[in-house]
C-alpha positions as CSV (number, residue, x, y, z in Angstrom):
1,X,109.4,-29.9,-22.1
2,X,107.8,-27.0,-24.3
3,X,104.2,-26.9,-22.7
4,X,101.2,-24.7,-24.8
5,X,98.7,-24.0,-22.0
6,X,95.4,-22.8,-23.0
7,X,92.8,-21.4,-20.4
8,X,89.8,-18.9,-20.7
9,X,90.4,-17.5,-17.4
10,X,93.7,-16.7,-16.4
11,X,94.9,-13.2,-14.0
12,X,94.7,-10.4,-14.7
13,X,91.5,-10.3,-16.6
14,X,90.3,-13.3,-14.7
15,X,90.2,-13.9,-10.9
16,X,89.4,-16.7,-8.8
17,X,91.0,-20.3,-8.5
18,X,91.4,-21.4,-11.1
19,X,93.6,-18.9,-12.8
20,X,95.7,-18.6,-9.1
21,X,96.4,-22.4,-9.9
22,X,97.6,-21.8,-13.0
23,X,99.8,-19.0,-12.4
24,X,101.4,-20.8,-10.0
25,X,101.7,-24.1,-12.5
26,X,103.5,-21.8,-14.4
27,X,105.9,-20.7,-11.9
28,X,106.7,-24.7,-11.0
29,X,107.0,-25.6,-14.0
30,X,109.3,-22.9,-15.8
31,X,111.5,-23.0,-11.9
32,X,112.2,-26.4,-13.1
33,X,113.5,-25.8,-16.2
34,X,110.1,-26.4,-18.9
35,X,109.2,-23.6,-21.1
36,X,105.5,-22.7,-20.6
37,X,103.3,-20.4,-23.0
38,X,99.8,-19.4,-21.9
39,X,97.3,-19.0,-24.3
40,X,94.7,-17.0,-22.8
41,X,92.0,-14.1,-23.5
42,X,92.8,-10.7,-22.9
43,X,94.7,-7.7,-23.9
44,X,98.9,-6.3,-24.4
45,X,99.7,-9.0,-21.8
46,X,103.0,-7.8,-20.3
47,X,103.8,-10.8,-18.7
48,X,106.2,-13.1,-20.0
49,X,104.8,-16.3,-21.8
50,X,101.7,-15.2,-21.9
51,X,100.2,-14.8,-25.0
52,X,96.6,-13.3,-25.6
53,X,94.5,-13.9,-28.1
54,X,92.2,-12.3,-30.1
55,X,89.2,-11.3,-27.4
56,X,85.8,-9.2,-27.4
57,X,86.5,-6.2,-25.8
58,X,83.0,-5.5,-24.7
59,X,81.4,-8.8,-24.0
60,X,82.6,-9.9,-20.4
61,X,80.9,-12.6,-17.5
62,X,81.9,-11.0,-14.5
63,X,84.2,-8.3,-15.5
64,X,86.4,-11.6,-17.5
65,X,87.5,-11.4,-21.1
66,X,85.8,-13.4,-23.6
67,X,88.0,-14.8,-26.5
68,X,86.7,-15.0,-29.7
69,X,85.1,-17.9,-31.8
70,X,87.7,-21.3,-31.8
71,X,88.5,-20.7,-35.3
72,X,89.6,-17.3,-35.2
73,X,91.3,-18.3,-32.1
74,X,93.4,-21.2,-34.3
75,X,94.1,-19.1,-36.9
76,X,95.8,-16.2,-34.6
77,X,98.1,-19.2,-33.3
78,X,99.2,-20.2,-36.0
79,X,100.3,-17.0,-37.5
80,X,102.4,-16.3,-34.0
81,X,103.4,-20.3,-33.9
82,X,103.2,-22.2,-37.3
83,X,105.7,-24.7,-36.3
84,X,102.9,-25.5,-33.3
85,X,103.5,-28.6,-33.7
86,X,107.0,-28.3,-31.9
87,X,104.9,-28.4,-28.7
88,X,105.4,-31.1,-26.7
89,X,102.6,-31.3,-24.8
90,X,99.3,-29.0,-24.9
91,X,97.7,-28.7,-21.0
92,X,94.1,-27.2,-21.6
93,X,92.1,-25.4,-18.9
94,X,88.7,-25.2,-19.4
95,X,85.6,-26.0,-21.6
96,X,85.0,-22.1,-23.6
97,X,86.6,-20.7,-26.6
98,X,90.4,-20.6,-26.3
99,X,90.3,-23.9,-24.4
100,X,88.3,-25.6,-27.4
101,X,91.0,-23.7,-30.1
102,X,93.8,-25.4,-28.2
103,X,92.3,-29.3,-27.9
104,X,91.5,-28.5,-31.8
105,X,95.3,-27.6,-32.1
106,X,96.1,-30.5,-30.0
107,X,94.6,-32.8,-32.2
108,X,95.2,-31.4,-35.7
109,X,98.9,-31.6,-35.0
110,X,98.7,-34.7,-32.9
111,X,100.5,-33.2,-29.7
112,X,99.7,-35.4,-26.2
113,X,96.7,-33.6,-24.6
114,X,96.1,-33.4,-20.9
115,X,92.9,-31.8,-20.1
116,X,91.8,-30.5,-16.3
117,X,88.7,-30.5,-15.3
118,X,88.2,-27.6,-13.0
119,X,84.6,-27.6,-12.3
120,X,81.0,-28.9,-11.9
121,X,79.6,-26.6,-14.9
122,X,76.2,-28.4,-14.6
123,X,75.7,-26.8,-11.0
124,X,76.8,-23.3,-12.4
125,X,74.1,-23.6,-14.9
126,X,71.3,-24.9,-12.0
127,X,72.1,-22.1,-9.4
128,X,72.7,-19.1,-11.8
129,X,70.5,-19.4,-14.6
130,X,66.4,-18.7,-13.3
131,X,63.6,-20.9,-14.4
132,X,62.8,-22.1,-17.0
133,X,65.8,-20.5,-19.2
134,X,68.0,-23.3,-17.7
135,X,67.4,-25.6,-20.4
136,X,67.9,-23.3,-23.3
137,X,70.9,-21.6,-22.2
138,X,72.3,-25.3,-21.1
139,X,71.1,-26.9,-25.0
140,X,72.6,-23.5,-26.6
141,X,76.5,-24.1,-24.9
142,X,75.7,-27.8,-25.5
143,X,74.9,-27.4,-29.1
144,X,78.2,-24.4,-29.9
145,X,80.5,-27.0,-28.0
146,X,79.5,-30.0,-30.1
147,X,80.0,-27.7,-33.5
148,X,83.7,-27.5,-32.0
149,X,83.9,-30.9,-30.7
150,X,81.5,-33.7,-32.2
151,X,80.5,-35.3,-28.7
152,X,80.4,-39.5,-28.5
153,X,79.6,-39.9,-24.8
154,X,76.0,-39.9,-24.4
155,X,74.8,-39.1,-20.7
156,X,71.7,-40.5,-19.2
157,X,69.2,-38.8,-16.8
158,X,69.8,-40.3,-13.3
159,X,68.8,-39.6,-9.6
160,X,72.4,-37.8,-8.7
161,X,74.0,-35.3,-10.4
162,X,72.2,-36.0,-13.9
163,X,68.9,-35.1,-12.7
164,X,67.6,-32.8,-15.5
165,X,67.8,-32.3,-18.8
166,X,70.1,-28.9,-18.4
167,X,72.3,-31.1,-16.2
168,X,72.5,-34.3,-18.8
169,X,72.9,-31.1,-21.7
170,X,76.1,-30.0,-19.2
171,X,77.6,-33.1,-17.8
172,X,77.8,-34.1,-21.9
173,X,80.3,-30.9,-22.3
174,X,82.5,-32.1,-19.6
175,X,82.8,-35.6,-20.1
176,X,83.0,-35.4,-24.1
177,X,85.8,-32.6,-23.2
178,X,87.5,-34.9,-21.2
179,X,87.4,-37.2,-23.3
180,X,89.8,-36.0,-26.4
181,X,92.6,-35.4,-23.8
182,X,94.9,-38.4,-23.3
183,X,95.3,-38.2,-19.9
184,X,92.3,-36.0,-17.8
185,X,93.3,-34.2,-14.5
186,X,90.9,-33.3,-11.2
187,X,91.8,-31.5,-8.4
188,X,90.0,-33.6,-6.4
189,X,89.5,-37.6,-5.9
190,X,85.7,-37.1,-5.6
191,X,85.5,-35.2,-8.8
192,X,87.2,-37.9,-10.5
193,X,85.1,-40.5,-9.0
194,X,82.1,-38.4,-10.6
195,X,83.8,-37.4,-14.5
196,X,84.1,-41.6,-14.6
197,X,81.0,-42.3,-13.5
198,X,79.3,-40.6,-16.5
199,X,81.5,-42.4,-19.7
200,X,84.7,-40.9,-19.5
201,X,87.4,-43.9,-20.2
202,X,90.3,-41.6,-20.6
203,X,92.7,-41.7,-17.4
204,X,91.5,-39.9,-15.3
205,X,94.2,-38.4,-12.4
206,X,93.3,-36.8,-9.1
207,X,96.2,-33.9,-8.7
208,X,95.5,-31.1,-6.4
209,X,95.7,-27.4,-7.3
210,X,98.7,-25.2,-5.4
211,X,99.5,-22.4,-3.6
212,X,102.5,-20.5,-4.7
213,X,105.7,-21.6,-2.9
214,X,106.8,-18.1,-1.7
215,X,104.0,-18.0,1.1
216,X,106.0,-20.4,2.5
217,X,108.6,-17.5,3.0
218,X,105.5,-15.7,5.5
219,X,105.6,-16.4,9.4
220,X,101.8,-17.7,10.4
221,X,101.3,-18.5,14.2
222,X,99.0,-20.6,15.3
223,X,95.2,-18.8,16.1
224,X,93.8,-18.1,19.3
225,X,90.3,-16.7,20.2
226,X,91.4,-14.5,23.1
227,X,89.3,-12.8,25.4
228,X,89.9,-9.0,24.6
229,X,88.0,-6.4,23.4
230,X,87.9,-6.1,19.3
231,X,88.5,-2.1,18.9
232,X,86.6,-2.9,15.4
233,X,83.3,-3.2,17.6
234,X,83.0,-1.1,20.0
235,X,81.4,-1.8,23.4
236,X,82.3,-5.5,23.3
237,X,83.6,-7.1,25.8
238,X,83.6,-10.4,24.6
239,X,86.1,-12.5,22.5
240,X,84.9,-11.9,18.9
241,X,85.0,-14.2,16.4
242,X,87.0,-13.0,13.6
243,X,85.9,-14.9,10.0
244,X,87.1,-14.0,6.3
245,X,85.2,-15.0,3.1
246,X,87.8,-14.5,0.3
247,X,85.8,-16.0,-2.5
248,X,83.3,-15.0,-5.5
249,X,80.0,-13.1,-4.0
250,X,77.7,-15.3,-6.0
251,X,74.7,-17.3,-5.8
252,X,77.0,-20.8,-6.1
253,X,79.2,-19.5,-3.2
254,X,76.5,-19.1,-1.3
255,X,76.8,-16.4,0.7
256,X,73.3,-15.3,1.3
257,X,72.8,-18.2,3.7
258,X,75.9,-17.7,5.3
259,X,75.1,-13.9,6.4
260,X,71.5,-15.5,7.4
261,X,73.5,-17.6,9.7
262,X,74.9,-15.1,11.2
263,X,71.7,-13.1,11.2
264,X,70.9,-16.1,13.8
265,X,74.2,-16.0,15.7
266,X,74.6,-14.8,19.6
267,X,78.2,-14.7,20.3
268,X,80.2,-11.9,18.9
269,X,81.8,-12.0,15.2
270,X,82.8,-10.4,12.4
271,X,83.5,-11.0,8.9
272,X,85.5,-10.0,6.2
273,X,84.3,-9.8,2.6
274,X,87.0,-10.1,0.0
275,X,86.3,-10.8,-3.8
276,X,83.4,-9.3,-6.0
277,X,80.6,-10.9,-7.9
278,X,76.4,-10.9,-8.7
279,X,75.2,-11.1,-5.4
280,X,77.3,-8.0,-3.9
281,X,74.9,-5.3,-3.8
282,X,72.3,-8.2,-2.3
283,X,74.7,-9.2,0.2
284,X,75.5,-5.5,1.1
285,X,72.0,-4.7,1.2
286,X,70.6,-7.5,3.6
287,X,73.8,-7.2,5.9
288,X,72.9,-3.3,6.6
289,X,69.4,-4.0,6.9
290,X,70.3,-6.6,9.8
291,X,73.2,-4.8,11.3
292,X,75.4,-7.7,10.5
293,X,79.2,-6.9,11.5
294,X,80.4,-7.7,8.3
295,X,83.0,-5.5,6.3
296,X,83.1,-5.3,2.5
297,X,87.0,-5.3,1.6
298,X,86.4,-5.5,-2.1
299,X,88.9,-6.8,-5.0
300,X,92.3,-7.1,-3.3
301,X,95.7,-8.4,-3.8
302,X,96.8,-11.5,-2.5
303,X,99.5,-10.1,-0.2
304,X,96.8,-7.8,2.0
305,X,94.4,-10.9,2.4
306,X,97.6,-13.0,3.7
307,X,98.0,-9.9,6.5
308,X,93.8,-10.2,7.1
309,X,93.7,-14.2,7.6
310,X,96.8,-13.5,9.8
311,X,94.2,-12.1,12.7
312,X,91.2,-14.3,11.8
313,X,90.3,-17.3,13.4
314,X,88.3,-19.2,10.6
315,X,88.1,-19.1,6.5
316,X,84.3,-19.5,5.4
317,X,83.8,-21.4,2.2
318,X,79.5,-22.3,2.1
319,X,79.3,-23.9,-1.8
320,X,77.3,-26.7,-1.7
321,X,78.0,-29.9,-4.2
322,X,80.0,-27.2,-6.7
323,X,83.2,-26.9,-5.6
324,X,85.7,-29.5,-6.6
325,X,88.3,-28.5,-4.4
326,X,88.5,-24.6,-3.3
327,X,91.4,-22.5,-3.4
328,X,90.6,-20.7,-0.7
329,X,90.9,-24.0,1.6
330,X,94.3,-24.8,0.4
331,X,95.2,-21.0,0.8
332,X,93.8,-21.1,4.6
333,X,96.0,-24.1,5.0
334,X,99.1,-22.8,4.1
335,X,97.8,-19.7,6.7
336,X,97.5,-21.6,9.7
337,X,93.9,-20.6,9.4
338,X,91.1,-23.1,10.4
339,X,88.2,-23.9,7.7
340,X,84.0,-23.5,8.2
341,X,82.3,-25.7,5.6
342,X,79.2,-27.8,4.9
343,X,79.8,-29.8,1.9
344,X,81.1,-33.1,3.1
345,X,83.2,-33.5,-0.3
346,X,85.3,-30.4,1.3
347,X,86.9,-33.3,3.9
348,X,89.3,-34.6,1.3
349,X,90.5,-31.2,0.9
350,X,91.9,-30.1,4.1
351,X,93.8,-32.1,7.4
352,X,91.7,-33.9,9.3
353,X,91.2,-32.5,12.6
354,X,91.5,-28.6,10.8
355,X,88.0,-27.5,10.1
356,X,84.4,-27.3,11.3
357,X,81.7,-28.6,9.6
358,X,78.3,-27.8,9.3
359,X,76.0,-30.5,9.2
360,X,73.5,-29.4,6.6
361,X,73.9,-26.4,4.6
362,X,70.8,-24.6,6.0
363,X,71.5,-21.4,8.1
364,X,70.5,-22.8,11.1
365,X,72.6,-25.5,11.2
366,X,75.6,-23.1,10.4
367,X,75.0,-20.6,12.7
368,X,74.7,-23.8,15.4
369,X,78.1,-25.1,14.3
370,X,79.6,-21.4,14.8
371,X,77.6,-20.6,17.9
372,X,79.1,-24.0,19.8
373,X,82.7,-23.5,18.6
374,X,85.0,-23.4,21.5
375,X,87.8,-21.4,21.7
376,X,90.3,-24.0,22.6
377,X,89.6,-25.9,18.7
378,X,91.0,-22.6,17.0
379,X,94.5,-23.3,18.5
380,X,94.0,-27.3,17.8
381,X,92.8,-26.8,14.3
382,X,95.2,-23.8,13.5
383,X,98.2,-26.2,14.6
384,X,96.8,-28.9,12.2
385,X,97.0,-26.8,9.6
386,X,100.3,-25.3,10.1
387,X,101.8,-28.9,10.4
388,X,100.6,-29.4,7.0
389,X,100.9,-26.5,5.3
390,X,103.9,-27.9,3.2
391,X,102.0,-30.5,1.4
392,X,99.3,-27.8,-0.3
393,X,102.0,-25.7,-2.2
394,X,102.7,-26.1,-5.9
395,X,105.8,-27.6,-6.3
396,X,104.5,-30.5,-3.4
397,X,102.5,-30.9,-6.6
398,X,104.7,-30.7,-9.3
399,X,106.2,-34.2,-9.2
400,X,102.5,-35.9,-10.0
401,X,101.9,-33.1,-12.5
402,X,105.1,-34.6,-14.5
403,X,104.0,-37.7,-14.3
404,X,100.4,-36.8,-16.0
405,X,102.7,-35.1,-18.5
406,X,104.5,-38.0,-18.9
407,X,101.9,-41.0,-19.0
408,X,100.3,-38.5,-22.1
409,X,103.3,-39.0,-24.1
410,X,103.7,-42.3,-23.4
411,X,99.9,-43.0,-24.6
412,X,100.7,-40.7,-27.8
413,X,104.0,-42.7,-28.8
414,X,101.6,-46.1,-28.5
């Protein structure tokens, strides 16, 4: 198949998971003989396949390049692709400007659309943006979307997600999205359950993200917390725990809480900070001023985070009824590396048997669920995971992405 893939966050100029699932979508697919062209904002993209289009070169959202208005987006792909409609299949990403250009596309040339819904968009809007500018900013993206894509779901306030009137302004975005694609795609089953629930009547397909295949090609043993001295903390004598947060450091991540847990913890730990985000210089700030053990690694490559989670005992991942899935959980599982979590929607993710929950997502009841660990659970859950580390790579996946691809062209030959 020749697949036109069009996301608003894709690596370099974007981090995060959804444009590591991506990447690796695009590895799967072109190893198994598709053609794949990402569509994508950005700048002199050396990669192969990967074309950018035309972006603001000032305006970012956490050091990620905006693309410019749908329109403009359109036009520029058609000048670089006038026979577009040669595609057979148009995959879209997300719910900004390049994603919008390439349903538009989609429909105007009447190629089978399959859309994935990445993320809960009315949470990023409740956690991020301060009182009472959360109903503006949420009727302004509501209102540019609908110029773009003339919405015909209609969501109604509720007592669950659709709460208040920035979340009913959001949850319209996603499911009206969702609902010009053929066939819609959700990492998760829960997510799925929810995009339904609000008026989407499109299929609606639970396939889980992937981890590239060639970690497979890295030894992982199985963890153990031992009982010798960490030389990172000196005078302890104790086994420490070794944890690793390798996700944004944002409000919705919720890190914050986390380092108040361990602000409450006894035993002796230590964490390592990879990623960046708004809530760095806070997080920095409060773990110096409580002499938390806690080292800031900063941006890094994949391959040095592998080498990290290879001598940690558990990945932390604190978002609370915002992640749909969680790269980082399928990454720790293909590590050998046990999980920490408190959003009960996280169980579907990972083995059972492989993780410790939290049962709230207060700090107290974190730093209890840490504090009565047992050292014995690291090597259980760590052999769990390694078991089943096959099953969370991306060409495990591949076979029920093709089949999403193919149910959308059967529905646009009908």
């Amino acid at each position: 198949m020749k697949i036109a893939l069009f996301t608003d966050i894709y690596a370099p100029w974007g981090s995060g998971g959804i444009a590591t699932s991506i990447k690796a979508q695009k590895q799967a697919l072109e190893e198994a003989g598709h053609e794949v062209t990402i569509f994508c904002p950005g700048f002199d993209a050396k990669e192969k396949n990967v074309v950018t289009v035309p972006s603001h070169r000032w305006v970012k959202i956490e050091k990620s390049v905006l693309a410019k208005r749908p329109p403009v987006v359109e036009r520029f792909v058609l000048q670089k692709f006038p026979q577009f409609g040669e595609f057979d299949l148009v995959h879209v990403h997300y719910e900004t400007s390049c994603s919008l250009a390439g349903i538009r596309l989609a429909r105007r040339f009447g190629v089978p659309l399959v859309q994935t819904m990445h993320g809960r968009e009315d949470q990023a809007i409740m956690i991020n943006v301060i009182h009472p500018f959360k109903t503006i900013v949420a009727g302004i993206l509501h209102f540019l979307h609908q110029c773009y894509l003339p919405h015909s779901l209609k969501v109604h306030r509720d007592k669950e997600q659709a709460k208040s009137l920035a979340q009913v302004l959001m949850w319209q975005i996603m499911v009206n999205q969702a609902q010009y694609a053929d066939v819609v795609v959700t990492p998760s089953k829960h997510f799925a359950v929810k995009i339904k629930k609000y008026g989407v009547t499109k299929p609606v397909l639970p396939v889980s993200n992937g981890v590239p295949d060639q970690i497979l090609e890295v030894e992982f043993s199985e963890r153990s917390l031992g009982s010798s001295t960490d030389p990172e903390l000196s005078g302890n004598q104790t086994a420490t725990l070794r944890l690793l947060w390798n996700s944004r450091i944002s409000k919705e991540k919720r890190i914050m809480p986390f380092l108040r847990a361990l602000n409450r913890l006894e035993r002796p730990y230590i964490l390592y900070v990879y990623g960046r985000g708004n809530q760095l210089r806070r997080a920095k700030r409060y773990a110096k001023t409580h002499g938390l053990q806690v080292k800031f690694e900063g941006q890094r490559e994949h391959a040095e985070i592998y080498q990290c989670m290879k001598s940690c005992h558990l990945s932390v991942n604190t978002s609370y009824d915002f992640d749909t899935q969680g790269m980082t959980l399928l990454e720790a599982t293909v590590t050998g590396l046990p999980v920490f979590f408190c959003d009960p929607d996280m169980k579907e993710v990972v083995p059972a048997g492989s993780y410790v929950f939290a049962e709230s997502h207060d700090s107290l009841a974190m730093a209890r669920a840490l504090e009565n660990l047992q050292a014995a659970q690291i090597t259980t859950m760590s052999r769990v995971m390694l078991q089943n580390r096959h099953l969370v790579v991306q060409s495990a996946q591949l076979g029920s992405l093709l089949d999403v691809y193919q149910l959308a062209l059967k529905k646009r030959l009908r």
